[in-house]
N, C-alpha and C positions, 0 to 999 in steps of 0.2 A: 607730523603731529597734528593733531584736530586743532581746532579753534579754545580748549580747553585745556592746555600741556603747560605740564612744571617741570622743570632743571631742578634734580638735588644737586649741590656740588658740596662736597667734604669729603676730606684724607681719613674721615674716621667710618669704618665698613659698618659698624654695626650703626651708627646712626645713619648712615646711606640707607639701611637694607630699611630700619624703621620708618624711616621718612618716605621711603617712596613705598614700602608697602601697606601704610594709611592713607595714602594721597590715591594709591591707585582702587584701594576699597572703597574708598568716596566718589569714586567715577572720573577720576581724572585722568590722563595720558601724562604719562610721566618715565622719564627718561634719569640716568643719574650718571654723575661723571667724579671723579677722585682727586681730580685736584686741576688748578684754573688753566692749563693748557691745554685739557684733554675736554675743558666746558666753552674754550672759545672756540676747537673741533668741530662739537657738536653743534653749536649752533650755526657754523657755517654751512651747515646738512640739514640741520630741523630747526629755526626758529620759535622757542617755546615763547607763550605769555608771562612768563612768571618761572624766575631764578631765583631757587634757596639756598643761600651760599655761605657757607664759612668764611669768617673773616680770618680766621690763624689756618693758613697753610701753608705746605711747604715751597718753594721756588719762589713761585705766583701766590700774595695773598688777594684776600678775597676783592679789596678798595683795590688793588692794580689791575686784578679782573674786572673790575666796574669800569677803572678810568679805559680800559681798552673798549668794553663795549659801547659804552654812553661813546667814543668817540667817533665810532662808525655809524653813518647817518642810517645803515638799514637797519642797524639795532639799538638804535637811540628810545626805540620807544616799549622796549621791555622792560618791566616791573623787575625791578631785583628788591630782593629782605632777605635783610645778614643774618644770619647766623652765630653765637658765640657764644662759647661757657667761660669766656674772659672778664673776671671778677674783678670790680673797683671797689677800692676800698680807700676811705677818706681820711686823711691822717688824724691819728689820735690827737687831742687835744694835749698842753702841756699843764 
């Protein structure tokens, strides 16, 4: 990958296809993977700058894909941003 490559990672296809086919209309190298085994693969083949990742997936969520990369000193230094339609809501008042 160039000097300008993004990682989509999510189990959900149709924002995989969205995500990376805006990112790759903006000029970027972009690659995408399904779910966080098949995104620590990849990077062990193409080190991108910048991982968009789902935090709800299945096996592997997206924080135990981080704690593996931050751990390895050659991938310490790639940008990850979560991803999530995981909705908080504040408990009602009594």
């Amino acid at each position: 990958m160039s000097n300008k490559s993004i990682l989509v990672v999510d189990d959900d296809e149709d924002i995989r296809s969205l995500l990376t086919y805006n990112i790759d209309k903006a000029g970027y190298d972009v690659d995408a993977a399904s779910n966080g085994v098949e995104c620590l693969e990849k990077i062990k083949k193409n080190k991108p700058n910048l991982i968009l990742m789902d935090v709800m997936m299945p096996e592997m969520d997206g924080l135990e894909v981080c704690e593996q990369i931050k751990s390895n000193p050659t991938n310490s230094d790639i940008l990850i941003c979560f991803l999530t339609c995981l909705l908080y809501t504040s408990p009602s008042p009594r």
